[in-house]
N, C-alpha and C positions, 0 to 999 in steps of 0.2 A: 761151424754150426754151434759150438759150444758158447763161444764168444756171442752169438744170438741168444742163448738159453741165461747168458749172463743179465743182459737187458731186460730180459723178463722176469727175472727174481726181484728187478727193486720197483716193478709193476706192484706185485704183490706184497712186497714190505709197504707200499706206501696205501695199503686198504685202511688196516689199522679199523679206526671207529666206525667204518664199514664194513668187518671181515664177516661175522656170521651174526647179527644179533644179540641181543642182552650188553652183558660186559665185555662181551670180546675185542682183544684187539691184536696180538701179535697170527694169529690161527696157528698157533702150535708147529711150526712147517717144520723137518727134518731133511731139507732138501741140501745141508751139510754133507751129508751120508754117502749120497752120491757125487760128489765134484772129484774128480781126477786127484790122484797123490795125496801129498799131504799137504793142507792150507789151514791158515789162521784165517777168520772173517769177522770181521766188525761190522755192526750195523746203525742207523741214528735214522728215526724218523720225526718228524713233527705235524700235529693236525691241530688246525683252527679251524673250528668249527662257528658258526652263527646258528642258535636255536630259539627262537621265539615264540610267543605265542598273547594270544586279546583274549578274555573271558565273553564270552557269548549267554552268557546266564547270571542270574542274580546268588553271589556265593558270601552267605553269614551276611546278608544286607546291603553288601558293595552293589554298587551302579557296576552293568555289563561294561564294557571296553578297558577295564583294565589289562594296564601290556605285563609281563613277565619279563621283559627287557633279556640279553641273553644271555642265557641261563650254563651255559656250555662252556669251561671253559680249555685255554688251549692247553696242550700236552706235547712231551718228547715220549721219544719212546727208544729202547737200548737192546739189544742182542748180540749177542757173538758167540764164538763157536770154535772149535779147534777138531780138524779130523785126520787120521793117524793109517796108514795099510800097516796093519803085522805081517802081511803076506800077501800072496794075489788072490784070497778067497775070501781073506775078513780082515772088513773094515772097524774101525771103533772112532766112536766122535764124543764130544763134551760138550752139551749146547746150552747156554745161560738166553730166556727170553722173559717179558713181563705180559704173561700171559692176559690178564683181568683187569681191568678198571674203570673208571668212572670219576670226573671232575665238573661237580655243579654250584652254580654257585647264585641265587639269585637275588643277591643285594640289590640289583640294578633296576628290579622291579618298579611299578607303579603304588603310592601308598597304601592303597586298598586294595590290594594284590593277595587273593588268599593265603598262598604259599609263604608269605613272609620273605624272611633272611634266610629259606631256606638252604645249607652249604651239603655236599657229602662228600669225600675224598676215598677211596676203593685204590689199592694198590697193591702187583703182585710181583711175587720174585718166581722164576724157576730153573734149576737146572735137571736136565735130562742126561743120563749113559747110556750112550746105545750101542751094540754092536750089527754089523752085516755081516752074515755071510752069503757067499755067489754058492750056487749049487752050480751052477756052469753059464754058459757067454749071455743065456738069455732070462735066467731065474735065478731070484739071491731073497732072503727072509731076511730084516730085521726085528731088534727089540733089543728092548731094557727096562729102565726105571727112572720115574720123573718124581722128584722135590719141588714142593711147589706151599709158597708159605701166603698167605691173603692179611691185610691190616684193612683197616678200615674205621671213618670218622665221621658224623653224620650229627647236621644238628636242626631241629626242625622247631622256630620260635611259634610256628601257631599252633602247634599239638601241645598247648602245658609249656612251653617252651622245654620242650625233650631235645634232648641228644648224648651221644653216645658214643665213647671210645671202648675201640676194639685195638684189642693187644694184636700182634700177628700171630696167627694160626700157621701152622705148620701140618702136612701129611703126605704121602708115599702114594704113588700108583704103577700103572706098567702101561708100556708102550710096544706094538707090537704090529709088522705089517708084511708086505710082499711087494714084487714090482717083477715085473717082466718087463725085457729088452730087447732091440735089433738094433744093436750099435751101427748096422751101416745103415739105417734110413733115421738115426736120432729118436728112434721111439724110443720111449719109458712110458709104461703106467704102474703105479704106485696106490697103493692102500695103506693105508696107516688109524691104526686105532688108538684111543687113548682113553684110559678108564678116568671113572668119576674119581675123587679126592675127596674125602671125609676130613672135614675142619670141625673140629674143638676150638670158637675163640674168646677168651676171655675176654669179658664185657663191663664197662659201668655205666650204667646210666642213671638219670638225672632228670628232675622236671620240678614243673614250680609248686607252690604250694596249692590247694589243698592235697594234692598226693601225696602226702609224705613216705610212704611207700616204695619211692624212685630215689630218693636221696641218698646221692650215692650205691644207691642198688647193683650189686654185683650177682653176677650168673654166667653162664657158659652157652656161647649160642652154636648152636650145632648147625652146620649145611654142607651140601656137597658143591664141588665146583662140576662142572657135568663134564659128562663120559663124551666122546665124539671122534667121526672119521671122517678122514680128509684122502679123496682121490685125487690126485697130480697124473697130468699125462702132458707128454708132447711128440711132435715127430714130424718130419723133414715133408715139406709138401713141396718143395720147390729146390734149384740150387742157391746156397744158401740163406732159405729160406724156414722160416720152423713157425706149426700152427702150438700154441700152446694154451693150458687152463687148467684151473680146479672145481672142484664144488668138495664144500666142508656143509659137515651137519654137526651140530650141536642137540646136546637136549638138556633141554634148560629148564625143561617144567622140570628135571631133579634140583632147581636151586630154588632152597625157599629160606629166605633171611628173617626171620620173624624172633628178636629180641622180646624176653619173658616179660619183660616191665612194660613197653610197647605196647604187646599184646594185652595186656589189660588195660592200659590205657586206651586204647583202641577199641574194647568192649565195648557196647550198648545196644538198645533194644533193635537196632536197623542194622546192628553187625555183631550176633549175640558170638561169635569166632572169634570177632578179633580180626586185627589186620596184621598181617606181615609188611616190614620194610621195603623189599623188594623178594618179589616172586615174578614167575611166569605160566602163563596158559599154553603158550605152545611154542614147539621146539623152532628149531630154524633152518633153513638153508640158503648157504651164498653160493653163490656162483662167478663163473669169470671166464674168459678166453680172449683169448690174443694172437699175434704176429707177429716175428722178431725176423729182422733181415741183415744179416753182414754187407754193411756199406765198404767197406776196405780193410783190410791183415789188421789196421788198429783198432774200428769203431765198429758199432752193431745197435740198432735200434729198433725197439720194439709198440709197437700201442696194444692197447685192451678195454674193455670194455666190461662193467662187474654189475650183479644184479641181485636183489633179496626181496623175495616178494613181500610185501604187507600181510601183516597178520589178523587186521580186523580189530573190534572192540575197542576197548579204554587202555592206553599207555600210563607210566605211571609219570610219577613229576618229575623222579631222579632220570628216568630216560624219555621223554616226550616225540620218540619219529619211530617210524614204523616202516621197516622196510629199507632199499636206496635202491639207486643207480648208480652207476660212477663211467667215468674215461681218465684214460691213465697214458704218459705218453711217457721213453724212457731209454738211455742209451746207457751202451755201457765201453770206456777205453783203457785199451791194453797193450801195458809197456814192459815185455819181459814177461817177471812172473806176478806181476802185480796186475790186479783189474780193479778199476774204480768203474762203480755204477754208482747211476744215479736217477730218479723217476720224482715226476709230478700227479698226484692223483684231483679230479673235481669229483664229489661226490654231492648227488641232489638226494639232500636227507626224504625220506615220505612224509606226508603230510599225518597228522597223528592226533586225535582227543584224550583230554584227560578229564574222569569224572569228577561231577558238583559232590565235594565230601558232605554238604548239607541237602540236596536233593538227591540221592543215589538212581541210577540210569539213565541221567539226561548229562550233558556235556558243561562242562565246566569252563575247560578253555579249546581253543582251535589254535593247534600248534601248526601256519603254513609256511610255503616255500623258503623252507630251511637249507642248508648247505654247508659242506665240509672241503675245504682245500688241505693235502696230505701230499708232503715229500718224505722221500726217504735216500740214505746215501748205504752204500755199501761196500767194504775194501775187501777184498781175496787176494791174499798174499800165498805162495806156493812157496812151498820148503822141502 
């Protein structure tokens, strides 16, 4: 049953830029904690994604049907992990993952394409310590402390031609959960919480003349990366056979990116606030569930199926989909103490509008039937 629960772990490594909304992409898992003995884990994913989108409205005098050509660009993604028994009651693990990001890039546009050139790069490091303890065969508490540092690079030729490097931001949170067990029918369910992360990051930004104001303009952008809980569950429905899934929530209305220089840039009498870089109106939840079946003592295969409702309203430019679906299909083979998994995800991005920045509440472009193709590999070695 185990070697099934293997196959479903790189289901969900291969979510990625459909885990829960906003910037998410690893979903923070801790599912190290539990794997039998001591193991090393590596992991490698990659998504290409295609996101497009036509202007349906007249923006700054451009003729309608301008394309935004796609704006998405592809990513790897990296995690590993080391976990350790002191004893038969507490466990301890080390987990490096890239929790946050974001890669857009719209050179490829149409010439009259409001957005311009615009690029943004969003990039995160984190390592987490966690310990478990079992309270006995069916209840064990974890927690610890997660490092988690965000960079970030963003340049946007039609605002003034503004953009802006971010130093990486560095800060501390805590990690903390429960899970209940029946080792003989492969159940586990799992809570896991993770507080928000308060970033200080050092800023310069820059735009073109008449602002002189931005020249070179240095400041400290203050945001949180958001607080969030991930329930994992699985358990033996069949001989061996195993139903498994998550649902992770996010709250993302605590992230608001709003650089000082920006923000006045962004003033005027139809936005006497100001605009932030990236913000959100409401939080998230993804979902997922699957089957993993042991084919023979070496292989095990699993499929799943993942879901995140649409949220409504205007997306913004740096992330233009709303929502997804995904199918995911994924085996995993085992020689000794070693397991190689390995999964394919398709995900259909949701369709998403982005507002006319020169007519405000009517639709600028129509971002349709987008898509994201996401593998991922993953080795467990036992020591």
């Amino acid at each position: 049953m185990k070697k099934v629960l293997s196959a479903g772990a790189a289901l969900l490594l291969t979510t990625s830029i459909a885990q829960a909304g906003g910037l998410d992409r690893s979903g923070q898992g801790v599912g190290i904690i539990f794997e039998e003995g001591n193991v090393v884990q590596l992991s490698f994913g990659f998504v290409s994604p295609e996101v497009s989108g036509e202007t349906v409205s007249t923006v700054a005098g451009a003729p309608i049907g301008q394309t935004s050509g796609n704006m998405a660009v592809a990513y790897s993604q990296f995690a590993g992990g080391v976990k350790y028994g002191i004893n038969d009651q507490v466990d301890v693990a080390l987990i490096f993952d890239q929790p946050f990001g974001a890669n857009v890039d719209y050179s490829d546009n149409s010439a009259f394409y409001y957005a311009g050139a615009t690029t943004a790069e969003v990039s995160s490091t984190a390592i987490t310590a966690l310990a478990r303890y079992k309270i006995d065969e069916n209840y064990s508490i974890h927690g610890g402390l997660r490092y988690q540092s965000i960079e970030a690079t963003i340049g946007l030729p039609a605002v003034r031609s503004y953009n802006l490097e971010g130093e990486s931001s560095s800060g501390t949170g805590i990690v903390v959960g429960a899970a209940y067990e029946i080792p003989d029918i492969a159940l586990r369910v799992s809570l896991t919480y993770s507080s928000s992360i308060t970033h200080d990051m050092p800023s310069t930004e820059n735009c073109a003349a008449p602002a002189s104001f931005c020249d070179n303009a240095e400041s400290t952008t203050t945001f949180k990366s958001p607080e969030s809980l991930n329930l994992d569950f699985q358990t033996g429905i069949a001989e061996d056979t195993l139903l498994f899934g998550s649902i992770r929530y996010a709250k993302w209305t605590q992230f608001d990116f709003a650089p000082a220089t920006y923000n006045i840039l962004t003033t005027n009498a139809l936005n006497p606030e100001g605009s932030s870089l990236q913000s959100y109106d409401e939080d998230t939840f993804a979902y997922s569930l699957g089957v993993g079946r042991r084919l023979s003592d070496a292989f095990s295969g699993a499929v799943s199926i993942g879901y995140e409702a649409a949220q409504g309203g205007f997306s913004g430019n740096l992330g233009p989909t709303d929502g997804n679906v995904s199918f995911g299909l994924g085996g995993t083979y085992t020689t000794g103490d070693t397991k190689v998994t390995a999964g394919i995800r398709y995900i259909m991005l949701g369709d998403a509008d982005t507002e006319n920045p020169t007519a405000p509440t009517t639709v600028a472009t129509e971002f349709r039937d987008n898509s994201a193709i996401g593998f991922g590999m993953q080795i467990t070695q036992s020591f």
